[in-house]
C-alpha positions, -999 to +999 in steps of 0.1 A: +174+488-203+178+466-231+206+477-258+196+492-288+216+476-318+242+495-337+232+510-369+243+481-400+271+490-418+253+499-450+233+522-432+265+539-416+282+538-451+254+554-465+252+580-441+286+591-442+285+592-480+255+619-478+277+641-454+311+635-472+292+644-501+279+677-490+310+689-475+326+679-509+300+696-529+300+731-506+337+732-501+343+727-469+361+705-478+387+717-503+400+703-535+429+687-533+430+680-497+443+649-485+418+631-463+433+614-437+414+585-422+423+599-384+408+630-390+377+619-412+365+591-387+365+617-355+350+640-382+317+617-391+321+596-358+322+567-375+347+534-382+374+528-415+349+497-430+321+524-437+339+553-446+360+536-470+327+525-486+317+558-488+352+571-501+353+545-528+315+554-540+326+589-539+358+587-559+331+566-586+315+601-586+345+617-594+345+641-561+374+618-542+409+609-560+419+571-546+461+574-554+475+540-549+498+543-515+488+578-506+456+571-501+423+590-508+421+632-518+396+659-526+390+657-561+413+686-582+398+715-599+412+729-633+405+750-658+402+721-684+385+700-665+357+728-660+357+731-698+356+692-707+326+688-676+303+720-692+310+708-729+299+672-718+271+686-696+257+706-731+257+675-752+240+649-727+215+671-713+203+690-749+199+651-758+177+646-727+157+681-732+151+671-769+141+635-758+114+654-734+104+676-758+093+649-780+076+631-755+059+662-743+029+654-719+006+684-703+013+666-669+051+673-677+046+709-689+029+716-660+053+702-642+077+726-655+058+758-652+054+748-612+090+740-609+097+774-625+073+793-604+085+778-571+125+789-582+110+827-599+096+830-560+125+820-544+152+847-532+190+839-550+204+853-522+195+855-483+205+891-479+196+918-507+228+937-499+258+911-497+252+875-515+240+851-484+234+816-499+199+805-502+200+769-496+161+769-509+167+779-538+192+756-547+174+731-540+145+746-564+173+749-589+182+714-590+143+704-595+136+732-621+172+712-642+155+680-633+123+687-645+137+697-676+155+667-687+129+639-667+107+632-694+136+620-716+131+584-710+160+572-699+173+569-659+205+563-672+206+597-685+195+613-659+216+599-634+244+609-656+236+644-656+230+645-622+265+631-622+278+662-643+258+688-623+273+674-589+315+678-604+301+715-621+279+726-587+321+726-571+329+749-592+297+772-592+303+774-552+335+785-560+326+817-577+287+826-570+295+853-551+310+871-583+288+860-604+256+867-581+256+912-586+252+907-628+238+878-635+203+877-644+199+838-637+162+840-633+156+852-669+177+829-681+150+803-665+122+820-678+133+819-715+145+782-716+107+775-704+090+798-727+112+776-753+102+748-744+069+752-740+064+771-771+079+737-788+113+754-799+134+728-795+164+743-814+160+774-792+155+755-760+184+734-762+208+767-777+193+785-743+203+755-720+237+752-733+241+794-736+231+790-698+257+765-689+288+782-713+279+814-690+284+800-655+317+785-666+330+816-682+325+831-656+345+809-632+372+800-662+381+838-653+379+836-618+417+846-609+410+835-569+403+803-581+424+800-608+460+821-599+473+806-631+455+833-650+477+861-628+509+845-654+491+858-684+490+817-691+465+811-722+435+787-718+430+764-749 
């Protein structure tokens, strides 16, 4: 039997970063967490040269901490940092949805009523009686954002915000389940479309931001996440 050749190091690199990523971006792997090379290379099955690629790409993203001599860690969370991320996250993408407001196109209108009706059909949560994660419908999520914001004109952008949404989406995790019983995310959908379609632009963008400022207040008070608040410590 002839030997099949070993996948090329790019390919191994690239693969690693996609599951380092995910297990970054659900948790499993928690912030601040040291990760050993010993542990992470029987983890992924896979050698130092290609996880080291992918731990260097992934600390560009801002999800891994490279500390000279210590080596590599989980990215932190803090309560400022969730503040500075949604703040930013307001500003770049209420530039992007105005930019794809005025270059408004039927194609990309009707782009974002299907992305909307595919999310509005789409269960939040697995289980009607206990929050089960819909993996579906995050997925939907991410498109419905994306659609938004990719008329605007400018990859850059876009893969900026993407950026933003991936460092906010490990916070998010963090608290969904308290957030899931009385938050009404799907209307919140529903009216930045109507917005945008309607032309509003002021409105649509004020919606967008209203929509972001809620998911973070609701973690900012999160005192699992954040056992800070249990000292009566202010927030500025």
């Amino acid at each position: 039997m002839p030997r099949l050749a070993s996948p090329a190091p790019s390919t191994q690199a690239s693969t690693v970063y996609d599951r380092l990523r995910d297990d970054l971006l659900s948790g499993r792997l928690e912030p601040g967490r040291k990760l050993q090379m010993r542990f992470l290379t029987d983890l992924y099955q896979t050698g130092q040269t290609p996880l080291r690629e992918a731990l260097n790409r992934l600390t560009a993203d801002g999800l891994v901490e490279g500390r000279e001599q210590r080596g590599f860690y989980v990215a932190a969370i803090s309560r400022g940092e969730l503040a500075e991320l949604t703040k930013t996250r307001c500003w770049v993408e209420g530039l992007a949805l105005r930019e794809s407001m005025a270059a408004a196109s039927p194609q990309w209108e009707e782009q974002l009523l299907l992305a909307q009706h595919r999310l509005s059909r789409s269960p939040r949560s697995l289980n009607a009686e206990h929050f089960e994660d819909n993996p579906e419908w995050e997925r939907l999520h991410r498109a419905y954002h994306r659609t938004l914001i990719g008329n605007c004109g400018s990859q850059s952008l876009i893969a900026f915000c993407g950026q933003l949404a991936d460092q906010l989406y490990r916070y998010r995790r963090l608290s969904i389940r308290k957030a899931f019983p009385s938050r009404h995310v799907a209307d919140e959908h529903q009216a930045i479309m109507e917005a945008v379609l309607s032309k509003d632009v002021e409105a649509a963008v004020t919606l967008l931001a209203a929509h972001y400022s809620r998911t973070a207040e609701v973690i900012l008070l999160d005192e699992q996440i954040f056992p800070e608040l249990n000292c009566g410590s202010d927030f500025a």
